[in-house]
C-alpha positions in Angstrom: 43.0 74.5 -13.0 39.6 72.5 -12.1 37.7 69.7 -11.9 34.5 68.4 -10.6 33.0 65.2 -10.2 29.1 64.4 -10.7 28.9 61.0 -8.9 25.1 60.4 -9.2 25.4 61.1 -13.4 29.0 60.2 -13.8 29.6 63.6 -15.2 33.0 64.9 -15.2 34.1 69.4 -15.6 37.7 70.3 -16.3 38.4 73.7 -16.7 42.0 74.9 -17.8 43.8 77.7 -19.1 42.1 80.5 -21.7 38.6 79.2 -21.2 38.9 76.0 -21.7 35.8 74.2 -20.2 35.1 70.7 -21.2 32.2 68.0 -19.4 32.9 64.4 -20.2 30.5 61.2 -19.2 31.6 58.4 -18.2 29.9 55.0 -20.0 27.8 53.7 -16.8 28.9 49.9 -15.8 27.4 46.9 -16.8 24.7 45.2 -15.0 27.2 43.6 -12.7 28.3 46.7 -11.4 31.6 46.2 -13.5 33.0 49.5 -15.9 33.4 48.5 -19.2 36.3 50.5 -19.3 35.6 54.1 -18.7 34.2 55.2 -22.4 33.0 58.5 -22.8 29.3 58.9 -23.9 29.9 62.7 -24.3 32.8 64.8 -24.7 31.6 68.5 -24.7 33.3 71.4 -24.7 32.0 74.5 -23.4 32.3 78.0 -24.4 31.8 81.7 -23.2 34.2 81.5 -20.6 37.4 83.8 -21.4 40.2 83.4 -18.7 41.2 80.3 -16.9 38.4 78.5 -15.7 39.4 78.0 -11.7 35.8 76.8 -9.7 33.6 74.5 -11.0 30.7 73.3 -8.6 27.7 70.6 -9.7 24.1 70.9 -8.3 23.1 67.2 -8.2 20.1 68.2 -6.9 19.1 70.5 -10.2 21.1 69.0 -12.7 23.0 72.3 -12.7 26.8 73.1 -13.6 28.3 76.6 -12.7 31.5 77.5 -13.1 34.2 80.7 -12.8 37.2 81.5 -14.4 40.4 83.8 -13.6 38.3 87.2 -14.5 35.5 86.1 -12.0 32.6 85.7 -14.3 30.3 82.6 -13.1 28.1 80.8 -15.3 25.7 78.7 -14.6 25.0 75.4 -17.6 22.1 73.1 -17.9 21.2 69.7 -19.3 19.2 70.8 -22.6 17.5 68.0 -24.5 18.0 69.2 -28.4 15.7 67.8 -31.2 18.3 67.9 -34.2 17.5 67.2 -38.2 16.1 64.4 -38.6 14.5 64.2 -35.4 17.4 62.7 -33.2 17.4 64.1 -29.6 21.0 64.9 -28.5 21.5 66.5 -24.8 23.6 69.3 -24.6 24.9 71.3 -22.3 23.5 75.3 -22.4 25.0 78.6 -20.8 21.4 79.7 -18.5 22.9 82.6 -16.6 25.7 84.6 -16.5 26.9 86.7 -13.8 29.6 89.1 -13.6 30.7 91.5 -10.9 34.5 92.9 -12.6 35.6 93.3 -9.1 37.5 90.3 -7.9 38.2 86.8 -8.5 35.5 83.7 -7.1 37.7 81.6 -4.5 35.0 79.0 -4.2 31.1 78.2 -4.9 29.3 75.9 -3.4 26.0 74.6 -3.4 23.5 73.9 -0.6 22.6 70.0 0.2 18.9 70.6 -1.5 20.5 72.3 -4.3 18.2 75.8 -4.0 21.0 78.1 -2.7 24.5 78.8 -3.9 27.1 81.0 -1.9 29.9 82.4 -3.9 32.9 84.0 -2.1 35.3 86.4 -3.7 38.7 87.0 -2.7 38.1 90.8 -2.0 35.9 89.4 0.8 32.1 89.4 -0.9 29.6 86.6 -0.3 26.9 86.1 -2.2 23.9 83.6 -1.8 21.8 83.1 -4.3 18.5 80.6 -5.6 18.5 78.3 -7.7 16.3 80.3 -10.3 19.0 82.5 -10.2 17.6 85.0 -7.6 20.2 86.8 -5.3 19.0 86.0 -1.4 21.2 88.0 0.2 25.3 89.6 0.0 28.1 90.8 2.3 31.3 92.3 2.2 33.3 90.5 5.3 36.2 92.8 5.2 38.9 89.9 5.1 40.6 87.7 2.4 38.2 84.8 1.6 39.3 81.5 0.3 36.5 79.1 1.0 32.6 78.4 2.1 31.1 75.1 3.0 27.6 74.6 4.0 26.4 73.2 7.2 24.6 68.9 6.3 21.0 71.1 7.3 21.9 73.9 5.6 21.5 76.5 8.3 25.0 77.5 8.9 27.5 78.7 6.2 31.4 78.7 7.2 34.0 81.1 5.6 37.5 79.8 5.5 40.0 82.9 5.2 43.4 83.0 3.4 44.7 83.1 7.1 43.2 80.9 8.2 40.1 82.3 10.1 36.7 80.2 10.4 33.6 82.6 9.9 30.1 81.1 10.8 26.9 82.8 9.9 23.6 81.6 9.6 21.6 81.2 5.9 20.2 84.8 6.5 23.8 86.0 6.7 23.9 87.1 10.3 27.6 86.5 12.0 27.1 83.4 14.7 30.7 83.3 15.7 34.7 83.1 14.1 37.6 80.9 15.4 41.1 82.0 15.0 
């Protein structure tokens, strides 16, 4: 249903049906730039999710995966570094924050260029922006059928694509700047 690409860590999400959640990493290439053939380093998978996992957004910036599934509960994972027996150090991926409002289903996330704000749009027409720390920064109820949010490059301008195809602009304080039909 998902997938999401972490360039800079050559980290790779899939989500699929009944939860499924897995994050893969890709062996980096040799010294002359060449890929030894794609070997995973780590195949996790990830758990807590319990419908179709359907967005799945990285923060580069943060080192921060969040993800949705079918029910629209959003969970945000981080990079944990975990001392095991025998003192090996293993890094594993760890649920940080869970968030769920049992109203609608998330269309799309996205995360700012910084990495310190997220917007979330439901289908029911909801937008939420939220901090990194996991701090809500301000909400909305639009009134139409949302299907997607992008951030502006400077971060000062969200846009709201609708299932209709409507472009909404607002600014990061969530004040309307204008819509084209």
């Amino acid at each position: 249903h998902a997938i999401s690409w972490n360039a800079e860590k050559r980290w790779i999400a899939v989500g699929g049906e009944a939860g499924l959640l897995k994050v893969l990493k890709l062996e980096a290439p040799s010294s002359d730039g060449k890929v030894k053939g794609g070997n995973l380093t780590i195949n996790q998978t990830l758990k807590n999710h319990n419908g179709a996992v359907q967005v799945i957004t990285w923060n580069e910036a943060y080192q921060k995966l969040t993800t949705s599934d079918e029910h629209g509960m959003i969970i945000v994972w981080s990079m944990y570094r975990i001392k095991q027996k025998g003192g090996v150090v293993v890094n594993e991926w760890r649920e940080e924050m869970v968030n769920n409002r049992n109203k609608s289903v998330v269309t799309d996330m996205k995360w700012n260029a910084d990495g310190r704000q997220i917007c979330i749009v439901y289908r029911d027409g909801m937008v939420i922006v939220g901090g990194v720390d996991g701090q809500r920064m301000w909400s909305k109820e639009l009134k139409v059928t949302l299907a997607q949010c992008e951030w502006s490059s400077n971060s000062k301008q969200i846009l709201f694509g609708t299932q209709s195809g409507e472009v909404h602009v607002y600014d990061y304080t969530g004040s309307p700047m204008m819509q084209m039909d």
